[in-house]
PDB file of N, CA, C and O in Angstrom:
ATOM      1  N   UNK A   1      72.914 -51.335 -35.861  1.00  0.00           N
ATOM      2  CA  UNK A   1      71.663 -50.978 -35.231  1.00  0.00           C
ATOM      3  C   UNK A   1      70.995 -49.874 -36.055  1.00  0.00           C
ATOM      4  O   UNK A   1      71.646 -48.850 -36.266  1.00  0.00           O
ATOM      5  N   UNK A   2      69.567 -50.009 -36.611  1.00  0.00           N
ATOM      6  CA  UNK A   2      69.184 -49.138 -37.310  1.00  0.00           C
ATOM      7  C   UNK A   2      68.427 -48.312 -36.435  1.00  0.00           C
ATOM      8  O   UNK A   2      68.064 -48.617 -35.299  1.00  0.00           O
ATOM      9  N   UNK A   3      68.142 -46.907 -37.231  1.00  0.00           N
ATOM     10  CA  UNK A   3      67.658 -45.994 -36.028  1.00  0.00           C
ATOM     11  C   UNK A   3      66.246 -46.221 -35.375  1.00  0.00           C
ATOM     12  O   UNK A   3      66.039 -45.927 -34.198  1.00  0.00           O
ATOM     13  N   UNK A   4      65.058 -46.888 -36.392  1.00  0.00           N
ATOM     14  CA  UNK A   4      63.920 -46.834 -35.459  1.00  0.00           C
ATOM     15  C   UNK A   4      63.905 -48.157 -34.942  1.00  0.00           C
ATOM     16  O   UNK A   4      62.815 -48.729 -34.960  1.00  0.00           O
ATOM     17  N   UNK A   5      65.023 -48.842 -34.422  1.00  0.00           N
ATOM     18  CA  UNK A   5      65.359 -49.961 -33.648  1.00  0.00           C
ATOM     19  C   UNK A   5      64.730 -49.335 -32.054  1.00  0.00           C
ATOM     20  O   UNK A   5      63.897 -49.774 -31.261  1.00  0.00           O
ATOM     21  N   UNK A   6      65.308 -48.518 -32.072  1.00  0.00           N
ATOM     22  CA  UNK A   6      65.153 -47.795 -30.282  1.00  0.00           C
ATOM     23  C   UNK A   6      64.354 -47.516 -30.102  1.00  0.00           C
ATOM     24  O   UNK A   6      64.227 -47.254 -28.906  1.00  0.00           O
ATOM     25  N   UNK A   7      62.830 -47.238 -31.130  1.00  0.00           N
ATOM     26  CA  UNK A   7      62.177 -46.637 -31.101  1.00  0.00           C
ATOM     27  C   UNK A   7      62.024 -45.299 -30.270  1.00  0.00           C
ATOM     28  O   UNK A   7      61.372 -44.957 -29.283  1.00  0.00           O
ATOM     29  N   UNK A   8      62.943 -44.693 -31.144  1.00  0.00           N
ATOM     30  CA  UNK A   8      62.793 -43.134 -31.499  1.00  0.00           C
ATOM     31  C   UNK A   8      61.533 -42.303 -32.322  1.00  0.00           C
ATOM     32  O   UNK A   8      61.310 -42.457 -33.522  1.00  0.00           O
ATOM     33  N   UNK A   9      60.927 -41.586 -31.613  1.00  0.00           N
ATOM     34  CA  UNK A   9      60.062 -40.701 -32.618  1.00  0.00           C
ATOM     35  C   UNK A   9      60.638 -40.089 -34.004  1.00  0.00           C
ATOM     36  O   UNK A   9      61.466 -39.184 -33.895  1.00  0.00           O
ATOM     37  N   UNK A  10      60.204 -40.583 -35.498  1.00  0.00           N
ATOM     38  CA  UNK A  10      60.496 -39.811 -36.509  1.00  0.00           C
ATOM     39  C   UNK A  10      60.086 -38.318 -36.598  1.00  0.00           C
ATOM     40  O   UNK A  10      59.047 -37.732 -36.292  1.00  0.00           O
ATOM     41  N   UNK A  11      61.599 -37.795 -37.273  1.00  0.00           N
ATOM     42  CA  UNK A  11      61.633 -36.564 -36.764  1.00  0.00           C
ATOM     43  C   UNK A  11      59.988 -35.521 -37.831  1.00  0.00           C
ATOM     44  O   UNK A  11      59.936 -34.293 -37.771  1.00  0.00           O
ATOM     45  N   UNK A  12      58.929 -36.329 -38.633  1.00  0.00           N
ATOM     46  CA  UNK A  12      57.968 -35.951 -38.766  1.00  0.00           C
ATOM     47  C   UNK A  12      56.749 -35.609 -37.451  1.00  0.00           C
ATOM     48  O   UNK A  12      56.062 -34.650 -37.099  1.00  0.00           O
ATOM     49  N   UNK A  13      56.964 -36.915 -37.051  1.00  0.00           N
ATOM     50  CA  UNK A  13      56.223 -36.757 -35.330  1.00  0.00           C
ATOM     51  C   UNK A  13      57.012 -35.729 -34.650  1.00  0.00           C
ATOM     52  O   UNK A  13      56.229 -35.076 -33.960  1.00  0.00           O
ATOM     53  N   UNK A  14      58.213 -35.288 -34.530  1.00  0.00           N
ATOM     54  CA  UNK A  14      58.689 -34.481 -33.477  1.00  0.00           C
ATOM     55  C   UNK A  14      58.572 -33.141 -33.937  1.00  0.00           C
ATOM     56  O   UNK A  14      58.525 -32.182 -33.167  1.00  0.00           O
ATOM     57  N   UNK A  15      58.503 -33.021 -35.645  1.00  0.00           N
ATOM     58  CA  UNK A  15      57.389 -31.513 -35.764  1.00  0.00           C
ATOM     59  C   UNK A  15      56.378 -31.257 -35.818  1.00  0.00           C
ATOM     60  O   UNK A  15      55.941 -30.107 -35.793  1.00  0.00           O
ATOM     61  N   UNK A  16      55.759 -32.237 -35.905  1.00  0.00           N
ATOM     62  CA  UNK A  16      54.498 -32.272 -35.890  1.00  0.00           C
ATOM     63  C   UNK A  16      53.670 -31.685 -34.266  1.00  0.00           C
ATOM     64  O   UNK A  16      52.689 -30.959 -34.106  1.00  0.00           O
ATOM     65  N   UNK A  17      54.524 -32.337 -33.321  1.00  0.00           N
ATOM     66  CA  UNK A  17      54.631 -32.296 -31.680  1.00  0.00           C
ATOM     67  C   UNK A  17      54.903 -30.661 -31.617  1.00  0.00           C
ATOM     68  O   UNK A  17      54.028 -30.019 -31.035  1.00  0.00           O
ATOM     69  N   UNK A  18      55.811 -30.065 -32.053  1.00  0.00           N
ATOM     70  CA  UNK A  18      56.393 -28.799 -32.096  1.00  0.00           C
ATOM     71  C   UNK A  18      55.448 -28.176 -32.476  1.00  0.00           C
ATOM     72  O   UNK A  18      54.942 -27.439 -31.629  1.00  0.00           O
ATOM     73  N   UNK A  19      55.001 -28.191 -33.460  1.00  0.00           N
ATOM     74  CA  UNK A  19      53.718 -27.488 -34.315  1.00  0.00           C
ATOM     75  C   UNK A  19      52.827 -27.074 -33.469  1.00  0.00           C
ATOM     76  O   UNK A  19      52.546 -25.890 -33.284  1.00  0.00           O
ATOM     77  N   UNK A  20      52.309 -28.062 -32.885  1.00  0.00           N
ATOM     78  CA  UNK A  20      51.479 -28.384 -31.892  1.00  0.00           C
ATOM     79  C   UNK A  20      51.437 -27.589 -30.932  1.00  0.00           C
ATOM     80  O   UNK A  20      50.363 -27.087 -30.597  1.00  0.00           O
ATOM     81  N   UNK A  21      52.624 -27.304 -30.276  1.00  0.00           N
ATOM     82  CA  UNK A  21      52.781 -27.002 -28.698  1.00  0.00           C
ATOM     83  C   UNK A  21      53.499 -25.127 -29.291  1.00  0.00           C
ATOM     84  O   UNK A  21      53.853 -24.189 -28.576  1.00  0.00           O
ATOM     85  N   UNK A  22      53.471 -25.216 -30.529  1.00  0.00           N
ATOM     86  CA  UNK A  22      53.873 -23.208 -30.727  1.00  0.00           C
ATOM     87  C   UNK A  22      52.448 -22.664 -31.003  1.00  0.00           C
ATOM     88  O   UNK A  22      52.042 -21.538 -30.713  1.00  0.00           O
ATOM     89  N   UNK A  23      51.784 -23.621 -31.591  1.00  0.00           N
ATOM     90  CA  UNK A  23      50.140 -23.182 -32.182  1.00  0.00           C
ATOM     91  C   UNK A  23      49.645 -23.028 -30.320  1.00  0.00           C
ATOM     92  O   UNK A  23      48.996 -22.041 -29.974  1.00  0.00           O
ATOM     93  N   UNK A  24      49.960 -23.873 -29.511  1.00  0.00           N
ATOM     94  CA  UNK A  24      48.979 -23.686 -28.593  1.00  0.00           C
ATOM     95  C   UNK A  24      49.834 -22.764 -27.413  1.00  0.00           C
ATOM     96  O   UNK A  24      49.217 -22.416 -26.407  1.00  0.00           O
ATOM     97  N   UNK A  25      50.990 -22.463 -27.547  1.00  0.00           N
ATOM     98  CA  UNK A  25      51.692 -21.166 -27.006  1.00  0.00           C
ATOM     99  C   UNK A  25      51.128 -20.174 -27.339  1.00  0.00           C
ATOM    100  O   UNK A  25      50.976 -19.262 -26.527  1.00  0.00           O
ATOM    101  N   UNK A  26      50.527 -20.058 -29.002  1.00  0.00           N
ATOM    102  CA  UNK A  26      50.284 -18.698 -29.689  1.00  0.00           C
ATOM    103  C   UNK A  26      48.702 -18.172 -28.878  1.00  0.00           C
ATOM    104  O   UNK A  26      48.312 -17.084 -28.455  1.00  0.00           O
ATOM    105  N   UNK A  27      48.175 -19.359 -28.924  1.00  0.00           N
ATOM    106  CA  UNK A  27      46.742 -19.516 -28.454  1.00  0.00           C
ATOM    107  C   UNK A  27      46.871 -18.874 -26.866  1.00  0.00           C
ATOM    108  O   UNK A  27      46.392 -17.762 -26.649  1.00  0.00           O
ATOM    109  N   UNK A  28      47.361 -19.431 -26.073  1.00  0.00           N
ATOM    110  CA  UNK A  28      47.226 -18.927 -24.721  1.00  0.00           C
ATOM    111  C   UNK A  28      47.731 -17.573 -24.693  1.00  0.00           C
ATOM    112  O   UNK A  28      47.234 -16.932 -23.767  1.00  0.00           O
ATOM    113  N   UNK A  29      48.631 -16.865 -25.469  1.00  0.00           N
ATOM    114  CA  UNK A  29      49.305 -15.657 -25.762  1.00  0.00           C
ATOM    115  C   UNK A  29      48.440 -14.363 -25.959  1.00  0.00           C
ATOM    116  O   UNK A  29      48.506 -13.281 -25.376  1.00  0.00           O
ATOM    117  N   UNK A  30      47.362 -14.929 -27.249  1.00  0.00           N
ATOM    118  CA  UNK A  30      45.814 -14.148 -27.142  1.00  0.00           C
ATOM    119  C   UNK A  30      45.573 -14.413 -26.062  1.00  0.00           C
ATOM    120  O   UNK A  30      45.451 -13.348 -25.457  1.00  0.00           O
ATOM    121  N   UNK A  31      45.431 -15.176 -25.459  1.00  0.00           N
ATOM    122  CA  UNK A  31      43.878 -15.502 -24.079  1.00  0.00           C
ATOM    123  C   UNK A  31      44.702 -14.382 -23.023  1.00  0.00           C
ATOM    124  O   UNK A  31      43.991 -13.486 -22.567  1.00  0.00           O
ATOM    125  N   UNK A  32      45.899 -14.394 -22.692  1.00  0.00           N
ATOM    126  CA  UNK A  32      46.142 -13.657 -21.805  1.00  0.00           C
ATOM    127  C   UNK A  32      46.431 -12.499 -21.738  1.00  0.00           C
ATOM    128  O   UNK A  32      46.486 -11.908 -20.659  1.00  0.00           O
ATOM    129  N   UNK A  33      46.807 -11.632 -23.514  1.00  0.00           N
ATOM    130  CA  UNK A  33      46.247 -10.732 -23.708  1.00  0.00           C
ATOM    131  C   UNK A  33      45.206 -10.447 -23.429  1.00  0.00           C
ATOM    132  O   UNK A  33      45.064  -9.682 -22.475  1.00  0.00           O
ATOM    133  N   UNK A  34      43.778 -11.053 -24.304  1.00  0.00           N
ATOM    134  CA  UNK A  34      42.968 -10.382 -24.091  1.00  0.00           C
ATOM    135  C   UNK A  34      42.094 -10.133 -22.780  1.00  0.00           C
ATOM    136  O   UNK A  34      41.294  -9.198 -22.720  1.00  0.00           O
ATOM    137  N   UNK A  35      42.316 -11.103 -21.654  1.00  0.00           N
ATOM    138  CA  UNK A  35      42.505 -10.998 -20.187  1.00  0.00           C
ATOM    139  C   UNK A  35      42.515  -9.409 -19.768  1.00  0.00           C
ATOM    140  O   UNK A  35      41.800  -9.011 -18.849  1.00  0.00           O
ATOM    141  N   UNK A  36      43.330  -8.581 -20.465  1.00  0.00           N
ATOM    142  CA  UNK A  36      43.679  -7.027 -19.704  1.00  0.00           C
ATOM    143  C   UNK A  36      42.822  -6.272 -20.807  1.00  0.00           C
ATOM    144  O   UNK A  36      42.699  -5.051 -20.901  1.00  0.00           O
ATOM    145  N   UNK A  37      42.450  -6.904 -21.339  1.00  0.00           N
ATOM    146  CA  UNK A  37      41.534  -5.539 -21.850  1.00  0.00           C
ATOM    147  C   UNK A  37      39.936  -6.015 -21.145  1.00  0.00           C
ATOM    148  O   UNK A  37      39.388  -6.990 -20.630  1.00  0.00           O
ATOM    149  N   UNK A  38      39.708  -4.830 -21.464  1.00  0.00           N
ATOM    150  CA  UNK A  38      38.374  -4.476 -21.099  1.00  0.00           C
ATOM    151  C   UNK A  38      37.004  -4.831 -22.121  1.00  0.00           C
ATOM    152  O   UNK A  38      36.521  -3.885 -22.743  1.00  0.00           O
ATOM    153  N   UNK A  39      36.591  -5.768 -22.228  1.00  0.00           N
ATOM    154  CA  UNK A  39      35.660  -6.484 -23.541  1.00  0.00           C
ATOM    155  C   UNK A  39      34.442  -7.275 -22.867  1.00  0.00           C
ATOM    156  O   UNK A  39      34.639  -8.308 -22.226  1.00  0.00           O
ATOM    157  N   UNK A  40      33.899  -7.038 -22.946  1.00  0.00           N
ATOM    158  CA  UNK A  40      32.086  -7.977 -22.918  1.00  0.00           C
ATOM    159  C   UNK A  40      32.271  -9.409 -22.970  1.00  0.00           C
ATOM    160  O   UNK A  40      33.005  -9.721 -23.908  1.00  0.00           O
ATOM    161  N   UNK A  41      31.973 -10.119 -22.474  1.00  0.00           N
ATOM    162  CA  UNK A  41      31.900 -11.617 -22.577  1.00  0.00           C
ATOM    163  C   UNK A  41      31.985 -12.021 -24.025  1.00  0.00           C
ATOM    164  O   UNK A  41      32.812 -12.797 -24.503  1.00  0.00           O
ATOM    165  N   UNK A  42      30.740 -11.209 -24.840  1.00  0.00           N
ATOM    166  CA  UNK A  42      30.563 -12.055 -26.277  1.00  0.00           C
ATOM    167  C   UNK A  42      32.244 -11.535 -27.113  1.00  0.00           C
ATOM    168  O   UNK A  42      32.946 -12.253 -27.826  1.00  0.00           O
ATOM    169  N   UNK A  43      32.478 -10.207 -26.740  1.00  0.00           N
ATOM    170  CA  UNK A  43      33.667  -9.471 -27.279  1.00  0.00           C
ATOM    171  C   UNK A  43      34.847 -11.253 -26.859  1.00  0.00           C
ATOM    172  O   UNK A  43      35.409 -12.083 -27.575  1.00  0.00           O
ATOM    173  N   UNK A  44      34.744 -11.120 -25.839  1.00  0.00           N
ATOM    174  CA  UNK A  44      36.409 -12.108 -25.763  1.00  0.00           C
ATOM    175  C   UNK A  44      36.183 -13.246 -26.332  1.00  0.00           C
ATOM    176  O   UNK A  44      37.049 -13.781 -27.023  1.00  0.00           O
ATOM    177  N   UNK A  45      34.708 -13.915 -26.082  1.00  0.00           N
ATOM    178  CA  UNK A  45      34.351 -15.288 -26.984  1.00  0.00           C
ATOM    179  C   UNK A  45      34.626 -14.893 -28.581  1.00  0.00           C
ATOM    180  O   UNK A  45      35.423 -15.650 -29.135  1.00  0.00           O
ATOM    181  N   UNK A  46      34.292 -14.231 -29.087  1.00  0.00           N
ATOM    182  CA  UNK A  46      34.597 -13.989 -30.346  1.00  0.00           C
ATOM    183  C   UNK A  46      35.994 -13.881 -30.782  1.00  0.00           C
ATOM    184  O   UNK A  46      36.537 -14.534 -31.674  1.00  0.00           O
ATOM    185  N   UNK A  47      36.668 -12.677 -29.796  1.00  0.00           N
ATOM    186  CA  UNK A  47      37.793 -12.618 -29.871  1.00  0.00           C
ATOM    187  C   UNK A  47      39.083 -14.118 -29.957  1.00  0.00           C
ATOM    188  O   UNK A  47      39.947 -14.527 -30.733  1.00  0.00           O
ATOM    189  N   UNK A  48      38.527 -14.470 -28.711  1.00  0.00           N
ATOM    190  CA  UNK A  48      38.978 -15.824 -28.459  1.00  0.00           C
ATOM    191  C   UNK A  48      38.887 -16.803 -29.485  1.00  0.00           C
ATOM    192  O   UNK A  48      39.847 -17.507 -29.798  1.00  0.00           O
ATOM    193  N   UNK A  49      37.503 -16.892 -30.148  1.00  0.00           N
ATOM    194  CA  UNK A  49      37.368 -17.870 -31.165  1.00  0.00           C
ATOM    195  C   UNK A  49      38.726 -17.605 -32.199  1.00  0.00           C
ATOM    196  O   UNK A  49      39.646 -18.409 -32.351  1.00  0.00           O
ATOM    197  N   UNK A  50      38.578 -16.039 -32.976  1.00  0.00           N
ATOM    198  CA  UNK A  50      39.314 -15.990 -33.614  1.00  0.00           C
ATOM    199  C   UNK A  50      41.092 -16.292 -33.686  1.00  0.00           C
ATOM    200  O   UNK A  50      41.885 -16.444 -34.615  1.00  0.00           O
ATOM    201  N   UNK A  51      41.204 -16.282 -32.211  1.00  0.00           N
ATOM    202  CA  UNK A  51      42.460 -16.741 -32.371  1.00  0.00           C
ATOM    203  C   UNK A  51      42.446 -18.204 -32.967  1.00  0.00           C
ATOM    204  O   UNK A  51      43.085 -18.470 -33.985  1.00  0.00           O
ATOM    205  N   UNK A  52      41.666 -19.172 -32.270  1.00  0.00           N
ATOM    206  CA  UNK A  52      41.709 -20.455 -32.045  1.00  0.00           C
ATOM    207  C   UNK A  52      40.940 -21.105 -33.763  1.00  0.00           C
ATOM    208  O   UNK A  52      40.951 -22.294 -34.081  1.00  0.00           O
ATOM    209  N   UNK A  53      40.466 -20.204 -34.449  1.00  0.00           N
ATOM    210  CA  UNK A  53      39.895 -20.936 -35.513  1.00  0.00           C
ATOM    211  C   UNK A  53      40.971 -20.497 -36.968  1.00  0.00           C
ATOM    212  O   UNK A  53      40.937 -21.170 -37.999  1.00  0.00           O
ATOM    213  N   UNK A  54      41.880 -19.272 -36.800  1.00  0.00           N
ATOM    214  CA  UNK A  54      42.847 -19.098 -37.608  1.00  0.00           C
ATOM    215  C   UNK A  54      44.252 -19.068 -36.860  1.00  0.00           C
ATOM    216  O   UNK A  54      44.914 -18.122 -36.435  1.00  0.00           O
ATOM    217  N   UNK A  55      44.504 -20.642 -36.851  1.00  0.00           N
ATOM    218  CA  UNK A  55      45.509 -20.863 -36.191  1.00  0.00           C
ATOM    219  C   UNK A  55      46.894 -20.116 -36.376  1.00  0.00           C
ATOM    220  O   UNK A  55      47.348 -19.503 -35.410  1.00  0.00           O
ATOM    221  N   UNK A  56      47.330 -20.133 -37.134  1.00  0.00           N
ATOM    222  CA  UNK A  56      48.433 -18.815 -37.689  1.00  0.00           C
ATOM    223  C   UNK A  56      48.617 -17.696 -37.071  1.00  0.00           C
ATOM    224  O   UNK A  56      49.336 -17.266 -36.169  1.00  0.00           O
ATOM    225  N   UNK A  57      47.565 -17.209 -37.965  1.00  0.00           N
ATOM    226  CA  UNK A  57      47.822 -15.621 -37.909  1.00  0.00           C
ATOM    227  C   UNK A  57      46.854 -15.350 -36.998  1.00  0.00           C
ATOM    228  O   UNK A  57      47.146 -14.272 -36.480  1.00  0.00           O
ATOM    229  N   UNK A  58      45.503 -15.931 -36.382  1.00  0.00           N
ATOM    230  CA  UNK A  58      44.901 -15.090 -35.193  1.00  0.00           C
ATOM    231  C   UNK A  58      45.501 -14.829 -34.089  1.00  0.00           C
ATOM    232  O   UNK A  58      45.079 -13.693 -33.875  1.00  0.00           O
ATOM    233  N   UNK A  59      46.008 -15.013 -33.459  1.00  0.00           N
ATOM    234  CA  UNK A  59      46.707 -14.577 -32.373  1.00  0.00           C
ATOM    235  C   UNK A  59      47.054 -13.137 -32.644  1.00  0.00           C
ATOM    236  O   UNK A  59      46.517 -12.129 -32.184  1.00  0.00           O
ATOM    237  N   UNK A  60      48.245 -13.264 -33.639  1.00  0.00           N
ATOM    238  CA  UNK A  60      48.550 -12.006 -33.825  1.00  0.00           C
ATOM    239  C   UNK A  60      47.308 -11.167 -34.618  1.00  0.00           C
ATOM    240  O   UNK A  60      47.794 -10.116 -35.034  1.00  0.00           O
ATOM    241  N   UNK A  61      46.354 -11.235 -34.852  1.00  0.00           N
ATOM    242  CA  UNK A  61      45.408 -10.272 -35.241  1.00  0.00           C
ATOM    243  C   UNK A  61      44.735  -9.707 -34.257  1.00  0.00           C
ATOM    244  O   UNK A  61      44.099  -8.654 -34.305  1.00  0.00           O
ATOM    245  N   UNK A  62      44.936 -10.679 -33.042  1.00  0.00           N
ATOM    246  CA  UNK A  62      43.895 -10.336 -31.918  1.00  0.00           C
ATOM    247  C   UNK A  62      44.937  -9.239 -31.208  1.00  0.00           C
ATOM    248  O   UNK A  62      44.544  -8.108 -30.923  1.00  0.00           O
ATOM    249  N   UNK A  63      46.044  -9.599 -31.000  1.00  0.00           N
ATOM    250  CA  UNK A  63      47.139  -8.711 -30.152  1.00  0.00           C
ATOM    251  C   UNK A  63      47.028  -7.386 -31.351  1.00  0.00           C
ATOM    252  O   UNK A  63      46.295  -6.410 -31.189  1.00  0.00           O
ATOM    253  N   UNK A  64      47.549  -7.510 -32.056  1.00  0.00           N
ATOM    254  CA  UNK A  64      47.930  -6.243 -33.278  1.00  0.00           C
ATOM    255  C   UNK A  64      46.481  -5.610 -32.972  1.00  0.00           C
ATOM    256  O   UNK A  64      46.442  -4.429 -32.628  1.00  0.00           O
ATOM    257  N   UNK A  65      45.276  -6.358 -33.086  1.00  0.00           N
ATOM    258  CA  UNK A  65      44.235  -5.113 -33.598  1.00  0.00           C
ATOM    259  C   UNK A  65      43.876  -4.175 -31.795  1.00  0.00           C
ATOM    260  O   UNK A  65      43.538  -2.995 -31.710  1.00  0.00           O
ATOM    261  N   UNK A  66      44.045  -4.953 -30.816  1.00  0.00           N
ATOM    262  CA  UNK A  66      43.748  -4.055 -29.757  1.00  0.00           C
ATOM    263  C   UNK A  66      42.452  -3.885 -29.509  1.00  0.00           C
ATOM    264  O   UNK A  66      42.048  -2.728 -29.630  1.00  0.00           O
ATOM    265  N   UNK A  67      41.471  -4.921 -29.113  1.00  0.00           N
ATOM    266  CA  UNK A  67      40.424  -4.399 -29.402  1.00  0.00           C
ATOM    267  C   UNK A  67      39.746  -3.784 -27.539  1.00  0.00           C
ATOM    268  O   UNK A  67      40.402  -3.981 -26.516  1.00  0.00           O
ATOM    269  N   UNK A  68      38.822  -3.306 -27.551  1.00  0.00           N
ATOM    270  CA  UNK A  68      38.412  -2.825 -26.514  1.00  0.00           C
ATOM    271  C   UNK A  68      39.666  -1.859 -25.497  1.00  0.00           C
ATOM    272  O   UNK A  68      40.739  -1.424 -25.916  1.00  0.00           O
ATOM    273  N   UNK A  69      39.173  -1.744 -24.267  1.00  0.00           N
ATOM    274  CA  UNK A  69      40.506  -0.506 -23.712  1.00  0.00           C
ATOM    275  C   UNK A  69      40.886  -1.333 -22.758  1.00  0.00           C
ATOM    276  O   UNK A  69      40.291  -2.165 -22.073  1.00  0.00           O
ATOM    277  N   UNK A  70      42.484  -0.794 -22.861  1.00  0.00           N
ATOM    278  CA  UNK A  70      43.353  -0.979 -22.046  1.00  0.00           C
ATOM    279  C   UNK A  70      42.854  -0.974 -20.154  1.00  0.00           C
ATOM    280  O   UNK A  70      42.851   0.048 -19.468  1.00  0.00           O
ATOM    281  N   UNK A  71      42.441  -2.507 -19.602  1.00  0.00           N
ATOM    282  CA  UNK A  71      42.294  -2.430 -18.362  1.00  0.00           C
ATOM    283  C   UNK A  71      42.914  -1.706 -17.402  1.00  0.00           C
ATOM    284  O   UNK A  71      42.238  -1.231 -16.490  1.00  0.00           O
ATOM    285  N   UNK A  72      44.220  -1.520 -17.455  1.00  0.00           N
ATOM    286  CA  UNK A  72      44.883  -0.589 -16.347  1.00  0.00           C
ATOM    287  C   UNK A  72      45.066   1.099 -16.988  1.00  0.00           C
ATOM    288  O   UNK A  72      46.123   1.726 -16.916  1.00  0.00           O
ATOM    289  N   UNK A  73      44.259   1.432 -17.378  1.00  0.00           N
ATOM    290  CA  UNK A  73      44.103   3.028 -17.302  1.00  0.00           C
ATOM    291  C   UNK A  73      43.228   3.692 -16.717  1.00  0.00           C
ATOM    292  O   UNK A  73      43.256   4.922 -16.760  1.00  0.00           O
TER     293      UNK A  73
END
């Protein structure tokens, strides 16, 4: 019995799937950061964009840079 007999997902599709679902972990990670800060509508749309248009590393640029103040102070 060969393996894509069973039709099993190749394990390209199953990182590809992975990829997928850490990029859009990273994404909601900003959004709910930036949720507690304190930022202007256009501030979080922007903010927001940037996570979502440098898939990588925005997230963490948006968390690292801190922008606007801390809602609970």
């Amino acid at each position: 019995m060969l393996y894509n007999e069973r039709k099993m997902p190749t394990t390209p599709d199953v990182l590809r799937a992975l990829l997928l679902l850490c990029l859009a972990g990273m994404a909601l990670m900003a959004a709910l950061y930036l949720r507690h800060r304190k930022l202007s509508l256009s501030e979080y749309i922007a903010w927001g964009l940037l996570a979502l248009f440098i898939p990588i590393l925005g997230p963490f640029l948006v968390i690292l840079s801190q922008p606007g103040k801390n809602s609970q102070l």
